[in-house]
Structures are given as C-alpha cells and as structure tokens.
C-alpha positions as CSV (number, residue, x, y, z in Angstrom):
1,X,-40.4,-29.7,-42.1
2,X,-41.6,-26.1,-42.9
3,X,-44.1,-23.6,-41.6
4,X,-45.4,-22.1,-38.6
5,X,-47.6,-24.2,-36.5
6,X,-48.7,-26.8,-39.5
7,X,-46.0,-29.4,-41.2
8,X,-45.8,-32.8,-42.5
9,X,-42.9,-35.5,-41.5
10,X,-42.8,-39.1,-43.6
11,X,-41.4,-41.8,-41.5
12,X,-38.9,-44.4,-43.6
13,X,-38.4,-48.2,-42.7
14,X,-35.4,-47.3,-40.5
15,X,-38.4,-46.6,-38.1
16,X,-40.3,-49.5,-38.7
17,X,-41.0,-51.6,-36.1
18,X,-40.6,-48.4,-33.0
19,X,-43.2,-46.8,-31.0
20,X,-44.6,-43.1,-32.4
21,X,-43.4,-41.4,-29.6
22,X,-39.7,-43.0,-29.5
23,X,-39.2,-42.8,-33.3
24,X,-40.6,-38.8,-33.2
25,X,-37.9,-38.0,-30.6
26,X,-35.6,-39.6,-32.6
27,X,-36.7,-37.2,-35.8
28,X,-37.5,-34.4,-34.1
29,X,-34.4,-34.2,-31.2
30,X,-35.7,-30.3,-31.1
31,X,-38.4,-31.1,-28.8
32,X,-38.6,-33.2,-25.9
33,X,-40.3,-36.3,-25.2
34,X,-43.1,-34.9,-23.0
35,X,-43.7,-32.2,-25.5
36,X,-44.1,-34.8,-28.5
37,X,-46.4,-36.7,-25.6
38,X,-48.5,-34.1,-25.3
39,X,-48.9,-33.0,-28.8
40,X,-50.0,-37.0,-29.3
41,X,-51.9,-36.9,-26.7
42,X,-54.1,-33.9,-27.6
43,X,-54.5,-35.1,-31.3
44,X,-52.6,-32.9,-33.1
45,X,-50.8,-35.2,-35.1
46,X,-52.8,-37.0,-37.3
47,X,-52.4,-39.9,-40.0
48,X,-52.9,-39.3,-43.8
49,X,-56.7,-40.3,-43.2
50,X,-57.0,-37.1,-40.3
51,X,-57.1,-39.7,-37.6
52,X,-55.1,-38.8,-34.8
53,X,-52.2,-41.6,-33.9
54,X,-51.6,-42.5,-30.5
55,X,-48.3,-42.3,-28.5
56,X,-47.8,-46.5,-28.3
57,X,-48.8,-47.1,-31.8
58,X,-46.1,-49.0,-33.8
59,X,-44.7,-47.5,-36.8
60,X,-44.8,-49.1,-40.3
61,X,-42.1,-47.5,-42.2
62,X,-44.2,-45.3,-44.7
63,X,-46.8,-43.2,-42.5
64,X,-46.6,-39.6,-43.6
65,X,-48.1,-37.7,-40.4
66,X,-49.1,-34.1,-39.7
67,X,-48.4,-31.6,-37.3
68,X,-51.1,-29.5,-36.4
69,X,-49.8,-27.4,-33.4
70,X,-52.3,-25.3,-30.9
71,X,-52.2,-21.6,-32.6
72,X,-50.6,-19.4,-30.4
73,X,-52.3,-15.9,-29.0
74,X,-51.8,-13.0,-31.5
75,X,-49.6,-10.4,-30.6
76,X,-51.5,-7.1,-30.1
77,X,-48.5,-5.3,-29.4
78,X,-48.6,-1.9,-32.1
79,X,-45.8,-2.0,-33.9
80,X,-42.7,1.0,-33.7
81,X,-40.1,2.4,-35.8
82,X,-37.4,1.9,-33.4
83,X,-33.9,1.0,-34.8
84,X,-32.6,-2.2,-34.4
85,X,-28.8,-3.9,-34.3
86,X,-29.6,-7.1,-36.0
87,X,-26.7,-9.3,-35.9
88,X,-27.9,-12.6,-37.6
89,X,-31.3,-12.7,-39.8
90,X,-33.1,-15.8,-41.9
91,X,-36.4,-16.9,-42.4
92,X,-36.2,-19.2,-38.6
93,X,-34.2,-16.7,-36.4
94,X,-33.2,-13.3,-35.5
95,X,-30.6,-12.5,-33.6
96,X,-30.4,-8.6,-31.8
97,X,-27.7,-6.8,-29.9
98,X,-29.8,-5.0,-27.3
99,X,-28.5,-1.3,-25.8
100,X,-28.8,0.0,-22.9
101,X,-32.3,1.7,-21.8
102,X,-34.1,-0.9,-24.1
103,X,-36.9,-2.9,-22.2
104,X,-37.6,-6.0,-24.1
105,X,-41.0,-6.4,-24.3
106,X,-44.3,-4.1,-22.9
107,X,-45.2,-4.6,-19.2
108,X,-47.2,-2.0,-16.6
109,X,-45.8,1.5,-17.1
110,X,-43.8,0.5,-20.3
111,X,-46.6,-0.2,-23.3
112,X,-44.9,1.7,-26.1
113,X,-41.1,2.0,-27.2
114,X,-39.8,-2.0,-26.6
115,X,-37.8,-4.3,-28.3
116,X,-41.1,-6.2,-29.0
117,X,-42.5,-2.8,-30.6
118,X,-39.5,-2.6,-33.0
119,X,-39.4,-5.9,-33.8
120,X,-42.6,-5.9,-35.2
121,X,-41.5,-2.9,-37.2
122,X,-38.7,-4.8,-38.7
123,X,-40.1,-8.3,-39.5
124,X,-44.4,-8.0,-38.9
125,X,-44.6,-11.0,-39.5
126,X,-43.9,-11.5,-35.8
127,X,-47.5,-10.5,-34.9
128,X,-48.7,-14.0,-35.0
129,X,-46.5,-15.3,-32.6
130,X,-46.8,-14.7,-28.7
131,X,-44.5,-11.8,-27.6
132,X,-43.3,-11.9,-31.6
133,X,-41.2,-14.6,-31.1
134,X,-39.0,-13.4,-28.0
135,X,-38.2,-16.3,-26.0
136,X,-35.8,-14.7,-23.1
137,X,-35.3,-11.1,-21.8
138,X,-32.4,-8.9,-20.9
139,X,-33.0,-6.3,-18.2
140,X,-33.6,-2.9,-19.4
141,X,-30.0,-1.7,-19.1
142,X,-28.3,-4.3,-19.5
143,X,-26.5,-4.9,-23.0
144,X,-26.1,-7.7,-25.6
145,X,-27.4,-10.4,-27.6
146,X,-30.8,-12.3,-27.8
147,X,-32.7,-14.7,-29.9
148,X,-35.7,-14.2,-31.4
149,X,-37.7,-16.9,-33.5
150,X,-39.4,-16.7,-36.1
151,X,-41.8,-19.2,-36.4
152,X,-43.6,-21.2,-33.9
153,X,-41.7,-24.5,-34.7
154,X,-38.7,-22.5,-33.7
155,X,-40.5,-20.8,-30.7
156,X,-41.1,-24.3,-29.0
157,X,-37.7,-25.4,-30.3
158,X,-35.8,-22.3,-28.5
159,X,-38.0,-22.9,-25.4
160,X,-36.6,-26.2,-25.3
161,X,-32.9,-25.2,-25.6
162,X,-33.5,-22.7,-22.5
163,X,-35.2,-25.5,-20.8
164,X,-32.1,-28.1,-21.2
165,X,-29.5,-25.7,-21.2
166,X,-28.8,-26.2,-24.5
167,X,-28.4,-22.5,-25.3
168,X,-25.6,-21.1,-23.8
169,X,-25.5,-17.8,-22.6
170,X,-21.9,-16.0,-21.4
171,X,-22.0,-12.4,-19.8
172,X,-19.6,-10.0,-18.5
173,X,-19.6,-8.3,-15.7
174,X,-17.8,-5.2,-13.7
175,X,-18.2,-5.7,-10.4
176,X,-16.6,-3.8,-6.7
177,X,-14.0,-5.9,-5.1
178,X,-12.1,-9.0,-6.4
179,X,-13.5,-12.1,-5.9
180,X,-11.6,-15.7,-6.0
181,X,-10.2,-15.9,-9.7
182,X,-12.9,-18.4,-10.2
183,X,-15.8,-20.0,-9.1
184,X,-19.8,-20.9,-8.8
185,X,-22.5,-19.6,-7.1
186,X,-25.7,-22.0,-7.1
187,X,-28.3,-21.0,-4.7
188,X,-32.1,-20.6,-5.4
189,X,-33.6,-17.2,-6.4
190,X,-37.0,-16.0,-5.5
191,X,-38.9,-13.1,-4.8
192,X,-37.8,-10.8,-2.1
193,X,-40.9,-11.0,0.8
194,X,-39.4,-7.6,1.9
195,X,-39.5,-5.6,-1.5
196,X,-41.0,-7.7,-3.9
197,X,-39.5,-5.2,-7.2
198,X,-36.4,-7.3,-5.8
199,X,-35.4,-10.8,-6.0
200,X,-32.9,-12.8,-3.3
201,X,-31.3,-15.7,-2.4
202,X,-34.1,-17.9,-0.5
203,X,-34.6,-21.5,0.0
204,X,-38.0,-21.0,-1.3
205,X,-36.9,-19.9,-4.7
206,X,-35.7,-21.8,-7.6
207,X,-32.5,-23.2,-8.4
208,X,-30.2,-21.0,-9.9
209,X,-26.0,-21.7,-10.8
210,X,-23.7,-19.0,-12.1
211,X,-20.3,-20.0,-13.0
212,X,-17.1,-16.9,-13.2
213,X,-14.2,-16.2,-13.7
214,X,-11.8,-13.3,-13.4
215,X,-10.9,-11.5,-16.3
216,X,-9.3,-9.0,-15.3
217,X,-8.1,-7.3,-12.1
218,X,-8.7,-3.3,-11.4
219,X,-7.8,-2.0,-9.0
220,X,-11.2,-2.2,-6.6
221,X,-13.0,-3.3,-9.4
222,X,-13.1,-6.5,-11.2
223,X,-14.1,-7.5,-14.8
224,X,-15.9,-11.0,-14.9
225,X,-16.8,-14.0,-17.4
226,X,-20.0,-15.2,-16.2
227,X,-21.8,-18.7,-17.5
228,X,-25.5,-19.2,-16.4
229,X,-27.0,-22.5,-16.0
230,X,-30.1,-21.5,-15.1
231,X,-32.3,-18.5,-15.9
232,X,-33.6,-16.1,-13.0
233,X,-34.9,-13.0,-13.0
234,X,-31.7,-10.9,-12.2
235,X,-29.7,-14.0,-11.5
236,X,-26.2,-12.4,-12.1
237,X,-27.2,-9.3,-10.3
238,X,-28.3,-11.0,-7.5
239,X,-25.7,-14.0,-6.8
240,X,-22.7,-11.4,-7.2
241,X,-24.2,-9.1,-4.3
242,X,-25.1,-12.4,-2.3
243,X,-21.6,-13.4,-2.3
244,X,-20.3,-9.8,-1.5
245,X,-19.0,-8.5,-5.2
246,X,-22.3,-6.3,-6.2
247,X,-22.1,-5.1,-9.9
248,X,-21.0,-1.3,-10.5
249,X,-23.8,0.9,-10.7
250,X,-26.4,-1.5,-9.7
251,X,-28.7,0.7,-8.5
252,X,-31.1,-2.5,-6.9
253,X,-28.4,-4.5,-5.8
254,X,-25.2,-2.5,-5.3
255,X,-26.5,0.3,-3.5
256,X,-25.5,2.6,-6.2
257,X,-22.0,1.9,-5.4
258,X,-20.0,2.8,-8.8
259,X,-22.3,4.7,-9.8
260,X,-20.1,7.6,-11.1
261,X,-18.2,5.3,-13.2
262,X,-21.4,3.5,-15.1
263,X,-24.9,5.0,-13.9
264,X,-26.2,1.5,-15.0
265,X,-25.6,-2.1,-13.7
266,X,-22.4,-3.5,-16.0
267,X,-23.4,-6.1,-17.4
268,X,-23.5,-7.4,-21.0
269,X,-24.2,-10.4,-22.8
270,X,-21.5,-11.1,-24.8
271,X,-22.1,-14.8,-26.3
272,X,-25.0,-16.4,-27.4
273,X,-24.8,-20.2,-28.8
274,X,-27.9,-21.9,-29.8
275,X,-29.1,-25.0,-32.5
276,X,-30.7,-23.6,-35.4
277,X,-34.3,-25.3,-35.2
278,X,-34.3,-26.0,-39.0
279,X,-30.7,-27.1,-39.8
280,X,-29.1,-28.2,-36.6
281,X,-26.2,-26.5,-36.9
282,X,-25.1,-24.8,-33.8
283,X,-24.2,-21.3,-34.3
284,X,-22.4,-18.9,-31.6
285,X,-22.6,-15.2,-32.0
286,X,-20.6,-12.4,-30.3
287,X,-21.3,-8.8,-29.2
288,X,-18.6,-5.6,-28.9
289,X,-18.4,-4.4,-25.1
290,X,-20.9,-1.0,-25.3
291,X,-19.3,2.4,-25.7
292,X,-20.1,3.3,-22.3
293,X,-18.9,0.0,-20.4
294,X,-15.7,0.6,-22.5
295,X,-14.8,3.8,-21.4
296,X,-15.7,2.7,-18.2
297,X,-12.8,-0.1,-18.4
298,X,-10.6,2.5,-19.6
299,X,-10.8,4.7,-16.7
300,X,-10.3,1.6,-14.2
301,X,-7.2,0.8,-16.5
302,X,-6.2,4.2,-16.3
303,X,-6.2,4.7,-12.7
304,X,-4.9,1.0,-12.0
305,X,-1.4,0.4,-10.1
C-alpha cells in the first residue's frame, strides 16, 4: 500500500468467505471501522472493473481493490525558511522538537513565522496536505515533540491513533506547591463563558483525564510526569490550576505566579509513542528538557533544603 490518497490492496483466500468491511479492518487495523464504512459507502473503493463494492459484499479470495480517497484542501500557507529540530525523518513521518515561542500553525494575528511555514520549507511536499500534515498542536511556548505526516494515508492513520489513544503523549511539568505523589484528574474542559481566550473545568465541556506523578520535590515547587488521555485545548494547564498546583509562569492560568523563575508556562513534551502507518512498528521518541526549563530546575535545586 503506497501513495498519498490513491493505492491498491489484493485480498488472498484467508479472506474468502468475510464481508468487505470486516476483512478491510482486518488489513487495514490503521483505520477504524466507521472510517472504512464510510469510504465504502461514498464509493471510493472500487473493484478492478471501477465499480464501487459495497460494505456487505462477500469476499472471494482474489479481488484486488482500489482506494481512491477524497483529495484533501491544498495548503496555501507560503512557505519559510525557519530552522527546524527534526528528530525522526522518512518518506511517511516527521517527527519535530518544537521550542519555545513557536506557534504551530497560522491563526488570526499569527499568518507568517509557524511551524506549518517551516515545515513547508523543509519537506514542500507538505503543500498538498491540509495544515502540511500536522495532526496535533503544542501551545506556543510550550516545548517538545510532535508528529507530522507525510502523506494522507498517514494523516487519517495518525488521526486515528489520537482518536483511540493509541499515541501516547507524556509531558513534564513544574508546577507551585506539591501535590499528592500521584494521581488523575478527569474532568471535562470547555470554553470559559467568562473569557472565552480561556478554557475551564465545566460540565458542558468535553471529557478530559490527565494522569501524574511526582518527580521530584522542590522546595514550593514541584516537577511532574504527566500522561494525557485525552486531548484539550490546554488540558494540562488547566486541570493542574483546577486542582490548586498552577504551572510556573503560566501567565493564563497561574496568575503569573513563578514568573521570575520561567516567564513561560513549564511545560514540555518529553515522549511521543506512535504506530508507523506503513510498517506497524511502534516507535517512541524522546526530547532533552529545554535550556531554559533546565536552569530553571537548577535554581529550585539550588535553593532546596
């Protein structure tokens, strides 16, 4: 199976005898079943004649079928000679170490100098896939590792793995006081109705679960492992100050408590594990605390009893 939004897949006599849709999530364990349904349903998988096959048909054994995926909308994003980290590069995936001050891709009052901008610097190939393959964000100053894809086979694929939890995501986090050694916050997050740049713990909002533990004690302070299960806007940010333990110079959050020791919100994503869409393997990459977050450590350490 190659390509970007057009490939082939020949079904063998182990299949004989299934429906299409069961024996396609069987070869394809990438996507989900309603996904497959849908593609089946809207015709773009076709027989060898070009007649699209439906969802309950019964396979033979030797159908070779082909995918002909919706195009997605060009990216008209100009591309920028911005420098990039690159920690893990092949034809299906990138994978970047984000810094500090970086927005990920263009929004209102940011359309020049993003991630998405460098990106399709670096690989322009990108151009031809929605937001150049970026399929999750980092806030603008905070740190660490995301996936890009490469092709829309592994755009759909990634979306899946965020939508099953499949990729796993691990952050740290310096945050004022010193919560339980270890625990889980899951409470929905939505917009704020009062400030709506914000988001907050309401019932109206969607589910959210962050799971931490303490990594280390600092004095006031305390350095955190933090596992999402979910994906929110500002999730981390905001279930930390719900529960009382705001992250250091969280400007939105914190009340720019910590401020003096990191004029940023302290938080970086250290671990990234995903599937590779093309080979299955699963793959887990690592990123260095930033210089900045560092040194902020080593004053705590410095100063601690």
């Amino acid at each position: 199976m190659g390509g970007n939004r057009r490939f082939s897949l020949e079904l063998t006599s182990s299949e004989a005898g299934l429906r299409l849709d069961r024996a396609l999530a069987l070869r394809l364990p990438q996507f989900s079943r309603s996904t497959l349904k849908a593609w089946l349903k809207d015709g773009c998988v076709t027989a060898s004649d070009g007649e699209p096959v439906a969802p309950d048909a019964r396979v033979r054994g030797d159908e070779c079928l082909r995918f002909d995926l919706p195009e997605p909308a060009a990216c008209d994003v100009v591309a920028e000679d911005i420098p990039l980290t690159v920690v893990f590069a092949d034809d299906t995936l990138l994978v970047i170490d984000k810094p500090a001050g970086l927005v990920v891709h263009p929004g209102a009052g940011c359309p020049r100098g993003t991630m998405q901008n460098a990106l399709l610097h670096y690989a322009p190939d990108l151009s031809v896939l929605p937001r150049a393959g970026i399929v999750h964000r980092l806030d603008k100053d905070t740190t660490g590792l995301l996936v890009v894809a490469r092709t829309e086979v592994a755009r759909l694929a990634l979306i899946e793995q965020l939508k099953t939890r499949e990729m796993g995501r691990e952050y740290e986090a310096l945050v004022i006081g010193a919560p339980p050694p270890r625990g889980s916050v899951d409470r929905p997050i939505g917009r704020d109705r009062r400030q709506r740049v914000r988001m907050a713990v309401t019932a109206s909002g969607r589910a959210a679960r962050s799971d931490y533990e303490v990594v280390e004690r600092l004095g006031a302070y305390s350095l955190l492992r933090v596992r999402l299960h979910s994906g929110r806007t500002h999730q981390i940010r905001v279930h930390m100050a719900h529960i009382g333990f705001p992250l250091v110079g969280d400007a939105v959050y914190g009340g720019r408590r910590g401020v003096a020791l990191l004029p940023r919100q302290a938080l970086h994503a250290r671990k990234l594990t995903v599937r590779h869409p093309r080979t299955g393997e699963r793959l887990t990459f690592r990123a260095p605390r930033p210089r900045d977050f560092e040194e902020a450590l080593a004053r705590l350490r410095a100063q601690a009893p």
